[in-house]
C-alpha positions, 0 to 999 in steps of 0.5 A, spaced: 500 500 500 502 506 498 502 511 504 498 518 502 502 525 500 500 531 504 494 535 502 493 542 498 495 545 506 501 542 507 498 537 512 500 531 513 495 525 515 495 522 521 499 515 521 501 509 525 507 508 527 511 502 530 518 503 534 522 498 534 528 497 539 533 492 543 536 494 549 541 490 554 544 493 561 544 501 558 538 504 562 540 512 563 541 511 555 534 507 553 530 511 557 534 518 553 533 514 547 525 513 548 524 520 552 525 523 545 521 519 540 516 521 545 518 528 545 518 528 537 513 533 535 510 529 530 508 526 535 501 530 535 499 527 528 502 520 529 500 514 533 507 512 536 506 504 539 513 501 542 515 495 542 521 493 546 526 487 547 529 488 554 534 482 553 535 479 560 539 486 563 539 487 570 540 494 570 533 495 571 531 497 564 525 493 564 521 496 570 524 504 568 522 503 561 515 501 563 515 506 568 517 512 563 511 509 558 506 503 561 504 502 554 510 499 552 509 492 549 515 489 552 518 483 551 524 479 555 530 476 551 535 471 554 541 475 554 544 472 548 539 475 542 544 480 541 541 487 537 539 483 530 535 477 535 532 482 540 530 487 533 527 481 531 523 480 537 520 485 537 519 486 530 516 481 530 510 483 534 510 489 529 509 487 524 502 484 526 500 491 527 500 493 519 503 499 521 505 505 516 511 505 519 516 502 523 522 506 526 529 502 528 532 506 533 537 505 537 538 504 545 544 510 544 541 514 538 538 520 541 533 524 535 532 530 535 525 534 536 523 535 529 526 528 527 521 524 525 517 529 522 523 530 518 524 523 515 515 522 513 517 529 510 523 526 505 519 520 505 512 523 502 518 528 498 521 522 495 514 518 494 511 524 490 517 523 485 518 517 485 511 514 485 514 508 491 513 507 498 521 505 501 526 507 507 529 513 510 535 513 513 536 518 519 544 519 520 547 520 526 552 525 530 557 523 534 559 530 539 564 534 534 557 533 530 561 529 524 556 523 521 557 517 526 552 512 523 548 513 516 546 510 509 552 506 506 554 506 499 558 500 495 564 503 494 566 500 487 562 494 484 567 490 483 568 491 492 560 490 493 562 489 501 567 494 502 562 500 504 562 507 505 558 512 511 554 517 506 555 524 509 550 528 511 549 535 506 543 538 506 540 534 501 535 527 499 541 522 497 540 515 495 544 509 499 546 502 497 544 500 504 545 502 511 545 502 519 540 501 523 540 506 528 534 510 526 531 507 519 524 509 517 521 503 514 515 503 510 509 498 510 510 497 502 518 495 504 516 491 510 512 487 506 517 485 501 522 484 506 520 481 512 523 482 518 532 481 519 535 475 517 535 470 524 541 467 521 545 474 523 547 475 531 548 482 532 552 486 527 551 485 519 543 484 519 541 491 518 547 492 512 543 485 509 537 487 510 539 495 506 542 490 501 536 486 500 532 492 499 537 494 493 536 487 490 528 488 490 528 494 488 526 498 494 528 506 494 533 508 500 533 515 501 539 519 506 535 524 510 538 531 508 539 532 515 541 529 522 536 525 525 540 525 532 546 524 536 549 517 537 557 516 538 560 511 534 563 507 539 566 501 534 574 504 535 580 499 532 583 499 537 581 494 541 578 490 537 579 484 533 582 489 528 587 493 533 594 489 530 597 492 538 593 485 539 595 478 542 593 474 535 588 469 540 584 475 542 584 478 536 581 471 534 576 471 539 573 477 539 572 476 531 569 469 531 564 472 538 557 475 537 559 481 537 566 480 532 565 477 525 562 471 526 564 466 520 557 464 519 553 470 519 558 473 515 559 467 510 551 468 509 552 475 508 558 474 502 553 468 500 548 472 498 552 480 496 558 479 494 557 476 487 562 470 485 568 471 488 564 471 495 570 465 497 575 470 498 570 476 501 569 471 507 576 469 508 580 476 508 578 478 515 581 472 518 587 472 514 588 480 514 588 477 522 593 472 521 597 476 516 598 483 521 599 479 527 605 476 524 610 482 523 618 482 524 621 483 530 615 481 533 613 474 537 605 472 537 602 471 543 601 463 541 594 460 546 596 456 552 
């Protein structure tokens, strides 16, 4: 179904809106988070519904969310969804509503006031001109007010995985795919698509998701404006692609939930990286094993 544009006025007619989130154990976060969607001033012209995913936290986050908004539909994990199995979750249950809309939103992703109205404007602007309901994608800022998260576009074809965050300017630009961190779905795209890919754990499901949307034919529009304030906190050093690293911990921290694990990443290279997927799904590992292996230097081996 394809959503209404504004009338003669200017005004937009009331619409159904589901906001989806997954939190875990960032209580002062996840009610920041949710207090400003409701402070949203679309809020007058939209029914916002919340369904939430609280995954076993013990910080309390499920009985101050309720306090904050009762109406919240709440649904507990185990500790072990992870953000692509927690959004499941709840989406799921979304998806029963046949909303207009539904709203990814981060538990760290701060919108701004006009934000939403924002992202139904550049979605009613984009439909206009091109005749089909899609996503929006609302970027994020970090501190220093540079673009923290956002639309992605394929750097080359021949490079299909190897993204880059579109910066923000001003203007309604397309994507090849994108973050999760605040998405305006659509109800047409939602039932094309479905929900995330339960093969994923928790990064990478929304990358697959913006690249299936691609394949299907689905318009992705980057806002031309920030949607809010979210600090990327996915710093190389650290991580499994810090090479200050022990090898074995690089390891580790690349095959755990939160790394790159080699099946969900090798259903992503399967399904978007065209014939030479073999070797896209390699070269993390190796790159792992190539830097951690330099002169001068002895690898820390397991004991």
């Amino acid at each position: 179904m394809e959503h209404p544009a504004p009338d003669g006025a200017g005004n937009f007619p009331a619409c159904r809106l589901a906001v989806v989130l997954s939190c875990f154990n960032r209580r002062p976060k996840t009610l920041e988070a949710i207090g400003c969607v409701l402070a949203q001033t679309a809020a007058r012209n939209t029914v916002l519904d919340f369904f939430v995913t609280d995954d076993n936290s013990t910080d309390g986050s499920a009985e101050a969310i309720l306090q904050l908004h009762p109406a919240t539909r709440l649904f507990k994990g185990d500790g072990k969804l992870f953000w692509n199995g927690g959004m499941r979750l709840a989406w799921d249950q979304a998806l029963k509503g046949d909303y207009d809309f539904y709203l990814w939103l981060n538990d760290d992703t701060f919108m701004f006031p006009h934000a939403l109205q924002q992202l139904l404007d550049t979605h009613a602007r984009c439909l206009g001109r091109h005749g089909r309901a899609g996503i929006v994608i609302g970027s994020t800022c970090d501190d220093q007010w540079r673009t923290s998260y956002g639309g992605e576009r394929q750097r080359s074809r021949l490079r299909p995985l190897s993204l880059m965050t579109i910066p923000v300017n001003g203007e309604i630009q397309s994507c090849d795919t994108f973050n999760g961190n605040c998405v305006l779905v659509s109800r047409h795209a939602a039932a094309i698509l479905g929900n995330l890919d339960g093969r994923f754990v928790h990064a990478i499901g929304d990358t697959d998701y913006g690249l299936r949307a691609k394949q299907a034919g689905i318009p992705m529009w980057v806002m031309p404006h920030f949607a809010g304030r979210c600090v990327n906190d996915h710093t190389v050093a650290g991580s499994f692609s810090d090479p200050a690293q022990p090898l074995r911990l690089r390891l580790r921290q690349a095959l755990g939930p939160k790394g790159l694990p080699w099946k969900p990443w090798l259903v992503l290279c399967r399904r978007h990286a065209g014939p030479l997927w073999p070797a896209y799904w390699l070269w993390p590992y190796l790159k792992i094993l190539a830097t951690s292996v330099r002169p001068g230097r002895t690898v820390m081996k397991g004991r």
